[in-house]
C-alpha positions as CSV (number, residue, x, y, z in Angstrom):
1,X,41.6,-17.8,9.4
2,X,39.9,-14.5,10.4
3,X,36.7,-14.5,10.6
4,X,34.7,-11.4,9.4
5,X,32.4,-9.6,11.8
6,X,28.6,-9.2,11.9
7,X,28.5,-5.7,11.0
8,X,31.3,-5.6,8.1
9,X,30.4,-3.8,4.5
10,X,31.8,-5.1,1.1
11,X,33.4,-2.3,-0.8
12,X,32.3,-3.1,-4.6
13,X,31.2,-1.2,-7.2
14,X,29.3,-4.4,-8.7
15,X,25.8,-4.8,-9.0
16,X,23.8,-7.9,-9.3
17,X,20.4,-7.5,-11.5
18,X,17.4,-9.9,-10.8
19,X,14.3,-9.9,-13.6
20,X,11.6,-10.6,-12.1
21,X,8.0,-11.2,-13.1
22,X,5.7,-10.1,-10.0
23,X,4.4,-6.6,-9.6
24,X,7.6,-4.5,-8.4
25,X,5.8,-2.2,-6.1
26,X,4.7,-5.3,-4.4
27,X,8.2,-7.0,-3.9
28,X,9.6,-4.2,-2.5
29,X,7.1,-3.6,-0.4
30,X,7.5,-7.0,0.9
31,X,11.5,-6.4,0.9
32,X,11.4,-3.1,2.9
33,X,8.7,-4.7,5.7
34,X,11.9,-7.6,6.4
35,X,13.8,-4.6,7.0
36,X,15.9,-4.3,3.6
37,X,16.9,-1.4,2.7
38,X,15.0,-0.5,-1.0
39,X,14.9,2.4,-3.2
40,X,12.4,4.0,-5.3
41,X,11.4,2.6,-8.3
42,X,12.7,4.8,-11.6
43,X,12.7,4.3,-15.1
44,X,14.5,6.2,-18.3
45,X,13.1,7.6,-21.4
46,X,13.0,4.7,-24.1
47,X,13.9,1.9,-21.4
48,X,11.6,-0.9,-21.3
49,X,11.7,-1.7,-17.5
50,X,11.2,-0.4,-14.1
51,X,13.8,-0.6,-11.5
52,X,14.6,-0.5,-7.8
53,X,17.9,-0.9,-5.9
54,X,18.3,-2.3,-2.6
55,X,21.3,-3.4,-0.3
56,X,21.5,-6.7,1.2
57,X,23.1,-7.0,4.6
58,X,26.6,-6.9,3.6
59,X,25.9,-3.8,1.8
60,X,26.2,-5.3,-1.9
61,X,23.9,-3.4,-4.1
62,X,21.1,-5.4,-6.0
63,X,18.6,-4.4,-8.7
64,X,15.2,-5.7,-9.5
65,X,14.2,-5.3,-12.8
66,X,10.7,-5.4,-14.6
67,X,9.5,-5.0,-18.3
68,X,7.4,-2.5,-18.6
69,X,3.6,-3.3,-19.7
70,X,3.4,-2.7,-23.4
């Protein structure tokens, strides 16, 4: 069996979405001081959370997700 190298990247258009319930800002924070890659949070018009991408090492794109204070 082949084994796959350190540096390989997934090619995969599918996204995995974590909810979480701590402060986003924070979590990324944290995330981008262990050296993850992490966007900026966004938002939409009438969407009820905040959101921020990130990559993980095998370059799989991730989303946190957190609902919006009301």
């Amino acid at each position: 069996m082949d084994q796959i190298k350190p540096d390989h990247q997934f090619d995969t258009n599918t996204k995995i979405v974590f909810e979480i319930d701590q402060d986003l800002e924070a979590v990324r924070k944290e995330f981008l001081e262990k050296n993850i890659p992490m966007r900026e949070l966004k938002t939409f018009d009438n969407y009820s959370f905040w959101l921020c991408d990130g990559t993980d090492p095998e370059g799989n794109v991730f989303q946190l997700k957190k609902k919006k204070n009301q």
